[in-house]
N, CA and C atoms as an extended XYZ file, in Angstrom:
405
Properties=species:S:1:pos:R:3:atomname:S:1:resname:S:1:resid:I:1 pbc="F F F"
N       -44.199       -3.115       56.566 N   UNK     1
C       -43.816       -2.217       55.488 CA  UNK     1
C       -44.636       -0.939       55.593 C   UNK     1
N       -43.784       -0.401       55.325 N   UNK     2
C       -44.717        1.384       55.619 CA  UNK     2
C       -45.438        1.757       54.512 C   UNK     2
N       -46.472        1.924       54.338 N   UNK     3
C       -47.504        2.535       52.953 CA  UNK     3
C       -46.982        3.486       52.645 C   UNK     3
N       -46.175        4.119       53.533 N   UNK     4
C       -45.384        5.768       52.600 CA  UNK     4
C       -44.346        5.872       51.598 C   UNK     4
N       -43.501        4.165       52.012 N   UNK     5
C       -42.685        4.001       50.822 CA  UNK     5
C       -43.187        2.852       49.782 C   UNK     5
N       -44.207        2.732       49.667 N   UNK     6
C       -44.723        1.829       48.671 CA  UNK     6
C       -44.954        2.323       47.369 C   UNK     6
N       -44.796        1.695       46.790 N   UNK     7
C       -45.168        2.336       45.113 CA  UNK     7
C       -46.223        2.716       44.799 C   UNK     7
N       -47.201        2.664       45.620 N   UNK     8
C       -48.648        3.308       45.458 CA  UNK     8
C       -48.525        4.739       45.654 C   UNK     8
N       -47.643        5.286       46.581 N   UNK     9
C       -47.829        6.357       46.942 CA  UNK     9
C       -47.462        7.341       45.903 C   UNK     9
N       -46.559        7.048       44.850 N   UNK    10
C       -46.330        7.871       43.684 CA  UNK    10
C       -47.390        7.740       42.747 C   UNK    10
N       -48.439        6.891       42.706 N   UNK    11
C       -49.581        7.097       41.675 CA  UNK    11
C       -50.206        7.992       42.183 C   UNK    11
N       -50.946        9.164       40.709 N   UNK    12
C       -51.765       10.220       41.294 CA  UNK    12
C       -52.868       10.082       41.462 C   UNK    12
N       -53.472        8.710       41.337 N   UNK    13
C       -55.212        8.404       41.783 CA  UNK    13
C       -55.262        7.505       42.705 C   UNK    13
N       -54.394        7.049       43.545 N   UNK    14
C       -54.185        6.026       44.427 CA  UNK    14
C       -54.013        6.779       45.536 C   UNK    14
N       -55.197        6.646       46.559 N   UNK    15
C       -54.801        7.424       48.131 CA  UNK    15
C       -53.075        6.593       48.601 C   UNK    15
N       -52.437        7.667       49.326 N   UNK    16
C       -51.631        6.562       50.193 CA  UNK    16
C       -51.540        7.593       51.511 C   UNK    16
N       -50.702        6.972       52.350 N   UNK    17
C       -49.852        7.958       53.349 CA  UNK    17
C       -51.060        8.488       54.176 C   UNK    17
N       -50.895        9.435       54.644 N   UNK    18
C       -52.074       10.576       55.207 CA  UNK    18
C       -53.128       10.502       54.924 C   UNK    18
N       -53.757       10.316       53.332 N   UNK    19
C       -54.574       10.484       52.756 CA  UNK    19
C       -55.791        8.824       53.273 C   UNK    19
N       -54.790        8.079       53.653 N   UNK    20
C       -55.472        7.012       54.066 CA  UNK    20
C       -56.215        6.836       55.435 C   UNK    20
N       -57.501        6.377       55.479 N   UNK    21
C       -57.486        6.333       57.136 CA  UNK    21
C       -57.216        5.168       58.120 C   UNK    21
N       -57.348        5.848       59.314 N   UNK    22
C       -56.484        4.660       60.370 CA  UNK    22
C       -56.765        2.944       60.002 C   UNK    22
N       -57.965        2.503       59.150 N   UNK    23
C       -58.478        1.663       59.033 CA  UNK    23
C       -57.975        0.901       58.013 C   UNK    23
N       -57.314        1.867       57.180 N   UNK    24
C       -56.780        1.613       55.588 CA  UNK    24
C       -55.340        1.564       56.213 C   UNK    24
N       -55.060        1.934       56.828 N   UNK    25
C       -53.550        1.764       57.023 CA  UNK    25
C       -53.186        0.843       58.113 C   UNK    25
N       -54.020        0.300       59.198 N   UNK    26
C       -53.873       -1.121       59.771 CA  UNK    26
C       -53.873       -2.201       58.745 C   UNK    26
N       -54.895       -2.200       57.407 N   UNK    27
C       -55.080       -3.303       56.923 CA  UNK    27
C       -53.947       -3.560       55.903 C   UNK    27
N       -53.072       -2.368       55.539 N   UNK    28
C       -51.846       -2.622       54.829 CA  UNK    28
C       -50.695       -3.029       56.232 C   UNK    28
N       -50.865       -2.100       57.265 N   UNK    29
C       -49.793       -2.763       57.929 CA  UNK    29
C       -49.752       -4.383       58.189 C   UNK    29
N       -51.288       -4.761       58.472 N   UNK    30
C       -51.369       -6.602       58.973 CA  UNK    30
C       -51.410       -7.234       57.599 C   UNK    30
N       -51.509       -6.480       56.472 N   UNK    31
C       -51.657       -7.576       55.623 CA  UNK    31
C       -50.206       -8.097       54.908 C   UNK    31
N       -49.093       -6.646       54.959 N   UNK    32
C       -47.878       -6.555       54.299 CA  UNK    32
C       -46.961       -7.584       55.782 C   UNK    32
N       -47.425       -7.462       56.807 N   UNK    33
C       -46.594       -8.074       57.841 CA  UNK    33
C       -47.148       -9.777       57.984 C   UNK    33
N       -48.873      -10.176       58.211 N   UNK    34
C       -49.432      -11.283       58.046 CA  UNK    34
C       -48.619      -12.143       56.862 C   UNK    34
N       -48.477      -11.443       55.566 N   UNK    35
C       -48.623      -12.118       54.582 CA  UNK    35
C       -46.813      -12.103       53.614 C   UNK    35
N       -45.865      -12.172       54.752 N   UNK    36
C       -44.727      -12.122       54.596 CA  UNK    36
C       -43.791      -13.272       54.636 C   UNK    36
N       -42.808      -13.768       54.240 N   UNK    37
C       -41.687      -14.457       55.142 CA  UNK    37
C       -41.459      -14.422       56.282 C   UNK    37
N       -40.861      -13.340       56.952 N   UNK    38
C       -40.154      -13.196       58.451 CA  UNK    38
C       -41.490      -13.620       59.146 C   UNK    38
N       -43.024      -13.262       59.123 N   UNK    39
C       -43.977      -13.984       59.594 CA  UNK    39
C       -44.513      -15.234       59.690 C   UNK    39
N       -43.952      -16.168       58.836 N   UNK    40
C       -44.325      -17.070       58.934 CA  UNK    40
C       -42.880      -17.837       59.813 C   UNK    40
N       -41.688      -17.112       59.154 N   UNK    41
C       -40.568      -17.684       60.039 CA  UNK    41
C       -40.418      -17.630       61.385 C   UNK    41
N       -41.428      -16.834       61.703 N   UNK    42
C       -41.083      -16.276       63.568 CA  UNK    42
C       -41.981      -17.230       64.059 C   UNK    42
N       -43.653      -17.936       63.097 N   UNK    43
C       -44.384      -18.326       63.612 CA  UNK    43
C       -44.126      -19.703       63.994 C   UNK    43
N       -42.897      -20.236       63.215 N   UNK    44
C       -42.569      -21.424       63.396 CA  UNK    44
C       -41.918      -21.197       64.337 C   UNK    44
N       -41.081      -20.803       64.553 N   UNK    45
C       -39.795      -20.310       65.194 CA  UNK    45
C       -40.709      -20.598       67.101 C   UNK    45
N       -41.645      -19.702       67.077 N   UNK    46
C       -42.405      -19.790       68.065 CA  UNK    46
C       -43.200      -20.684       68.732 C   UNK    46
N       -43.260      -21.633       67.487 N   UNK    47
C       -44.270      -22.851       68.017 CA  UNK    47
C       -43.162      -23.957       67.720 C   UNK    47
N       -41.776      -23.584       67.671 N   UNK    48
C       -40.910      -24.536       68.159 CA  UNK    48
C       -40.346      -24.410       69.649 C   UNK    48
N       -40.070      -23.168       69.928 N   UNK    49
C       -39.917      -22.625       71.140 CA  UNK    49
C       -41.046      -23.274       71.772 C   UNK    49
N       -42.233      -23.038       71.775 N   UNK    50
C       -42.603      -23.318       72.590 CA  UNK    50
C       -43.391      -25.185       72.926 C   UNK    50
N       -42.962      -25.789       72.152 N   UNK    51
C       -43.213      -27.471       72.125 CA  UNK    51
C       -41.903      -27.632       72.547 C   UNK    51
N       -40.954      -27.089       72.567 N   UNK    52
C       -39.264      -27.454       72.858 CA  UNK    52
C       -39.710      -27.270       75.034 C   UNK    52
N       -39.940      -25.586       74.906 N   UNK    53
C       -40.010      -26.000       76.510 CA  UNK    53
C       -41.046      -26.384       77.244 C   UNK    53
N       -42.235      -26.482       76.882 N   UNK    54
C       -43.344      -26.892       77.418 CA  UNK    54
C       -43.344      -28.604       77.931 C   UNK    54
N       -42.796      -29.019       76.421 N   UNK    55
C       -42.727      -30.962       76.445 CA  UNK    55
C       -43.697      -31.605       76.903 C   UNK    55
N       -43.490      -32.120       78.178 N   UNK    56
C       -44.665      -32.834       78.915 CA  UNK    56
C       -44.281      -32.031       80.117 C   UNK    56
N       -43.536      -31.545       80.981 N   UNK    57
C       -43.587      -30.789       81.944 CA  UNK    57
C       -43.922      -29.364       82.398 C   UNK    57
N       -43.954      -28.542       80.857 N   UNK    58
C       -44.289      -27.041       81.113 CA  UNK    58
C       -46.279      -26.454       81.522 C   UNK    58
N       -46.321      -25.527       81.169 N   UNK    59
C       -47.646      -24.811       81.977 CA  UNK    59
C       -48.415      -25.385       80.879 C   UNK    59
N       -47.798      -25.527       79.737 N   UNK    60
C       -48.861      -26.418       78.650 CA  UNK    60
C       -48.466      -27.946       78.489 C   UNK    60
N       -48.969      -28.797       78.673 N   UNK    61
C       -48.100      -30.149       78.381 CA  UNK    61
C       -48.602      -30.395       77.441 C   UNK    61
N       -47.923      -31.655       76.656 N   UNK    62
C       -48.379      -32.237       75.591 CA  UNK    62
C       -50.233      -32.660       75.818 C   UNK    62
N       -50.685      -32.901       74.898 N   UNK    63
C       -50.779      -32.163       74.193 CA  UNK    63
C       -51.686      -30.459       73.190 C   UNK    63
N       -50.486      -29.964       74.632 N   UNK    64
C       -50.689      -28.234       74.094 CA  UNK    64
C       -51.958      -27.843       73.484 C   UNK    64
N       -52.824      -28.115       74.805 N   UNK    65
C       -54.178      -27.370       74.469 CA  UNK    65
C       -54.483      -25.591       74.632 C   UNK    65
N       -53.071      -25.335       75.447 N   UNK    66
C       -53.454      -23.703       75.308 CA  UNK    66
C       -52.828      -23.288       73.701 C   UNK    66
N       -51.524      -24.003       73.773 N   UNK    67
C       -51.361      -23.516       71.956 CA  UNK    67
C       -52.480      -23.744       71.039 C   UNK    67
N       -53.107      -25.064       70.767 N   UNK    68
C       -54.303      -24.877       69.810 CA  UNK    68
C       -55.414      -23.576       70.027 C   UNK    68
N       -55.196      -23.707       71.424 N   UNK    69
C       -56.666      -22.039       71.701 CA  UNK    69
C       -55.891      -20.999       70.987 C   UNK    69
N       -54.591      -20.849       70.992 N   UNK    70
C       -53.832      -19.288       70.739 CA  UNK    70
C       -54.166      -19.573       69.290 C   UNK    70
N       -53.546      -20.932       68.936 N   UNK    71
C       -53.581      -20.694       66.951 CA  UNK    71
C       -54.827      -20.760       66.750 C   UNK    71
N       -55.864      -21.311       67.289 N   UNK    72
C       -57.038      -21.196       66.903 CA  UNK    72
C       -57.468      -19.788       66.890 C   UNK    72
N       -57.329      -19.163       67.511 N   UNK    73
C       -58.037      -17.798       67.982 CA  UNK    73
C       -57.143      -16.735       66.964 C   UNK    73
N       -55.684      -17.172       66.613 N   UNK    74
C       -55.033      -16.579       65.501 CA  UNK    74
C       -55.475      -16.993       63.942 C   UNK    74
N       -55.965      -17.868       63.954 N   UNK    75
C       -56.710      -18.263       62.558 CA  UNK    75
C       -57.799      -17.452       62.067 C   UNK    75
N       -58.667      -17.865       63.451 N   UNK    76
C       -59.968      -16.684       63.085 CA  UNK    76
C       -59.521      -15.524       63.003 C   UNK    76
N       -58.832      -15.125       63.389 N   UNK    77
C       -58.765      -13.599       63.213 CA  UNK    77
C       -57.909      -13.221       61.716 C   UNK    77
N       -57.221      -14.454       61.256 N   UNK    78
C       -56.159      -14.314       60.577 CA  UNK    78
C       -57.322      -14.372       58.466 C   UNK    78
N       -58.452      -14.774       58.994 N   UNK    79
C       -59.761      -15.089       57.707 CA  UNK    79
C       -59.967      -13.577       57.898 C   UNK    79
N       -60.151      -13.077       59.367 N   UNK    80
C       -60.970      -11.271       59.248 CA  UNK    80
C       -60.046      -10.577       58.123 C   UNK    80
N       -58.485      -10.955       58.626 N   UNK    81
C       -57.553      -10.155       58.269 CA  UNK    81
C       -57.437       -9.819       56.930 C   UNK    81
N       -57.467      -11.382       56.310 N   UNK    82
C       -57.454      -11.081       54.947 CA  UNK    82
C       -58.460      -10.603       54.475 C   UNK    82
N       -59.810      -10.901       54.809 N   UNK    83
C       -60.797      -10.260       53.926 CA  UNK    83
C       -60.895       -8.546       54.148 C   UNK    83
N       -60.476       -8.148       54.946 N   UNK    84
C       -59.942       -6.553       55.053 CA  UNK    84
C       -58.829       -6.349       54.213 C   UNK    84
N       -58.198       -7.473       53.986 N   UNK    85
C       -56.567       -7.257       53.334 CA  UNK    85
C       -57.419       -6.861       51.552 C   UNK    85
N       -58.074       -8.032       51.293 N   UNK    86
C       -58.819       -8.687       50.011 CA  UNK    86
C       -59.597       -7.215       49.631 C   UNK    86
N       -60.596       -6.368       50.557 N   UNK    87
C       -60.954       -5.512       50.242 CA  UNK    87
C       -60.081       -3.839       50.106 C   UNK    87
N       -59.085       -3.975       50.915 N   UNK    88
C       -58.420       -2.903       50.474 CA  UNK    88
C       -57.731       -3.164       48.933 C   UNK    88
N       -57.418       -4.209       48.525 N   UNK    89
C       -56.867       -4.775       47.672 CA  UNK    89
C       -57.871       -4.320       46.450 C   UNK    89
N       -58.939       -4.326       46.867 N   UNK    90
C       -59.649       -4.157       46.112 CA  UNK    90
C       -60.258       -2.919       45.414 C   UNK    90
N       -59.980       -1.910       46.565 N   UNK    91
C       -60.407       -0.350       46.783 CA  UNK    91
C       -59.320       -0.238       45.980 C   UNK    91
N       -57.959       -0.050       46.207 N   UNK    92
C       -56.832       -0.267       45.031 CA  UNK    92
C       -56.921       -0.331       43.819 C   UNK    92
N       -57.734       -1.904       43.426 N   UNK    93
C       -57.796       -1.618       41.877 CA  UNK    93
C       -58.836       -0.942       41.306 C   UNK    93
N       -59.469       -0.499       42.241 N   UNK    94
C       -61.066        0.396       41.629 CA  UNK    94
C       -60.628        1.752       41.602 C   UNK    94
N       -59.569        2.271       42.678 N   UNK    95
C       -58.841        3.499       42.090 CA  UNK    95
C       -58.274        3.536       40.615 C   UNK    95
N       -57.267        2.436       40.782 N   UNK    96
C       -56.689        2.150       39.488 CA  UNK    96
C       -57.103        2.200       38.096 C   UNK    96
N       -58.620        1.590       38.335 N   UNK    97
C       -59.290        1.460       36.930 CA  UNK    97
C       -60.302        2.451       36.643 C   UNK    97
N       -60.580        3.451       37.639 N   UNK    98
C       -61.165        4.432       37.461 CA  UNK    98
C       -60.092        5.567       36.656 C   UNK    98
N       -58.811        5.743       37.272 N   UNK    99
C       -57.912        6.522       36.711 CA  UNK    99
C       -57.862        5.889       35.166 C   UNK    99
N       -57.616        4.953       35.058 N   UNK   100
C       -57.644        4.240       33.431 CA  UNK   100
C       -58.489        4.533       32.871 C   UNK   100
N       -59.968        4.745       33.331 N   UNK   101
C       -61.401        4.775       32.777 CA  UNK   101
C       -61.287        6.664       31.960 C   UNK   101
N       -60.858        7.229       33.195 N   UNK   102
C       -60.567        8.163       32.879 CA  UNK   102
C       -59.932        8.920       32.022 C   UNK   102
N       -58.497        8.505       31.892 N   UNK   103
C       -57.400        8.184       30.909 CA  UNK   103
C       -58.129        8.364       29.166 C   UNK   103
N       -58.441        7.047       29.349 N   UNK   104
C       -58.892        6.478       28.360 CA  UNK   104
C       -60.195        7.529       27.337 C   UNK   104
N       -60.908        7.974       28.777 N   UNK   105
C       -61.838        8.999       27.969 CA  UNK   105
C       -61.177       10.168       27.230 C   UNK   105
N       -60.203       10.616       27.920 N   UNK   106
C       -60.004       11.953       27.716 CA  UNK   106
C       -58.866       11.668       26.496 C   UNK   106
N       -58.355       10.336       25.743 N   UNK   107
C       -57.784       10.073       24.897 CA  UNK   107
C       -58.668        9.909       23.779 C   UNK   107
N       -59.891        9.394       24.267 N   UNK   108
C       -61.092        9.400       23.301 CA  UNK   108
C       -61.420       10.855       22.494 C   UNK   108
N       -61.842       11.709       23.852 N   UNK   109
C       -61.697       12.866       23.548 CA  UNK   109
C       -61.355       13.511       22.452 C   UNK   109
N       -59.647       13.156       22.523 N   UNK   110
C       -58.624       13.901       21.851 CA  UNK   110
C       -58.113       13.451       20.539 C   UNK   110
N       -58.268       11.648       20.537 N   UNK   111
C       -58.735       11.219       18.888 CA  UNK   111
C       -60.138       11.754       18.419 C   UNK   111
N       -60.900       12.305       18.695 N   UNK   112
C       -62.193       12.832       18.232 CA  UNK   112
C       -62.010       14.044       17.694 C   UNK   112
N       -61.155       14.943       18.556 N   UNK   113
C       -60.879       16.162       18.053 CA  UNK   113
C       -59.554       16.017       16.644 C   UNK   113
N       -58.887       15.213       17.102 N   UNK   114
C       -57.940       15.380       16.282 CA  UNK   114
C       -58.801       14.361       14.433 C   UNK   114
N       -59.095       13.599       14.638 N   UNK   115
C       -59.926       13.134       13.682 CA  UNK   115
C       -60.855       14.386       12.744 C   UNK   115
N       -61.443       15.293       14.032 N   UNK   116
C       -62.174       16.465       13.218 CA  UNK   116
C       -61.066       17.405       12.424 C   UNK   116
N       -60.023       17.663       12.555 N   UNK   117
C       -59.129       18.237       12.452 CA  UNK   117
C       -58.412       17.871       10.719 C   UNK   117
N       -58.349       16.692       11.002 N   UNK   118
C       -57.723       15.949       10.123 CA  UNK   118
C       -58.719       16.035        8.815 C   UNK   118
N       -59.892       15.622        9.294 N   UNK   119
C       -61.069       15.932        7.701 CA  UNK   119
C       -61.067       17.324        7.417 C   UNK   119
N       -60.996       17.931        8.141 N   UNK   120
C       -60.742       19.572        7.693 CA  UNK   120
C       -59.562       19.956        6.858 C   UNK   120
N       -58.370       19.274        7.297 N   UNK   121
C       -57.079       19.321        6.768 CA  UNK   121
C       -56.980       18.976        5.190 C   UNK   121
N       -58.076       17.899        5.496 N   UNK   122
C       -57.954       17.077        4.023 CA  UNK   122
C       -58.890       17.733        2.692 C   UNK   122
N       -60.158       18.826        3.813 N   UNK   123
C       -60.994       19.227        2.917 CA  UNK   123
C       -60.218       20.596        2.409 C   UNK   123
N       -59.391       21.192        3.163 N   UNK   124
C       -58.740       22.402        2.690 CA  UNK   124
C       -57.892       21.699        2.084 C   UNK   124
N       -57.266       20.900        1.519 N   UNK   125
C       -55.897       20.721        0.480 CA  UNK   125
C       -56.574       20.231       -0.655 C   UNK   125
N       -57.887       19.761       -0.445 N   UNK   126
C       -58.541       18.733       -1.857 CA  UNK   126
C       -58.894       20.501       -2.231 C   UNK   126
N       -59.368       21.205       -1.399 N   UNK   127
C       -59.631       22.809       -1.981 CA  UNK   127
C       -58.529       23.521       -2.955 C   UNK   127
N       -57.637       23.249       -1.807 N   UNK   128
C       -56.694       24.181       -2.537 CA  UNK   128
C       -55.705       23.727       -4.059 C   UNK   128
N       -55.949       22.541       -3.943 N   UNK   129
C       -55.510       21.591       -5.004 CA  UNK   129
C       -56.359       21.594       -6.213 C   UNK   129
N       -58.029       22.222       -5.762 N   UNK   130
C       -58.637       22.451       -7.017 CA  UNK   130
C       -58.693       24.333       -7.261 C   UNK   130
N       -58.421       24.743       -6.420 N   UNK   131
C       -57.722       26.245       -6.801 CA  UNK   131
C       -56.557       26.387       -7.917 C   UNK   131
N       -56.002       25.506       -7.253 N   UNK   132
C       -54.445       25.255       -8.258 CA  UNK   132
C       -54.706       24.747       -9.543 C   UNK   132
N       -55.278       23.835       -9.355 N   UNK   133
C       -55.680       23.077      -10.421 CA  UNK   133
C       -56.520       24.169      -12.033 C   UNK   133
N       -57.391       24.754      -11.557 N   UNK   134
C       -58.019       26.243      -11.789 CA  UNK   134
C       -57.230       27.210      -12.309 C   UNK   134
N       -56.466       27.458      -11.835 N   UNK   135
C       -55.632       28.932      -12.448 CA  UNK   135
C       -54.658       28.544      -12.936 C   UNK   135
């Protein structure tokens, strides 16, 4: 899956696309492809293929000690993967909640001002209500 059409890329505090580097954008490509359907379907698919022609007569015979080296050696790598996957995942929501953090202040902000606003509002009409009241 391409990071350019992902829904991240329309948030405005979320790097995507370009903005990402080569490192950030391998770990979405292996993690969106690792951590899919069609990946796990091909993987079977492959380790049927290949117990189908190997059997007891092919370059691997039963029992398929070069396949355990390949899946073995795909496992380990497949723990790196995710924990690169796990930490971009993670860089993600720390964008995310920084933009919120942010958000949130500048709403603070603006109930603060508007709160000052409002006692003012209330002190000019209790005024003008005793003006009125007066004449």
């Amino acid at each position: 899956m391409n990071t350019e059409l992902s829904n991240w890329h329309f948030h405005p505090k979320v790097r995507s696309g370009a903005r990402l580097t080569m490192g950030e954008r391998a770990a979405d490509a292996m993690r969106n492809g690792m951590g899919s359907w069609p990946f796990v379907i091909s993987a079977l698919i492959f380790l049927a293929i290949w117990m189908a022609y190997n059997g007891r007569k092919g370059f691997d015979p039963y029992p398929f000690i070069l396949l355990n080296l390949v899946l073995s050696c795909l496992a380990a790598l497949q723990g790196a993967i995710l924990l690169i996957a796990a930490k971009r995942s993670d860089q993600i929501a720390s964008e995310l909640a920084q933009h919120t953090f942010d958000i949130d202040n500048e709403n603070l902000m603006l109930t603060r001002e508007v709160q000052v606003l409002t006692k003012k509002i209330d002190e000019l009409t209790v005024a003008i209500h005793e003006h009125l009241k007066n004449t």
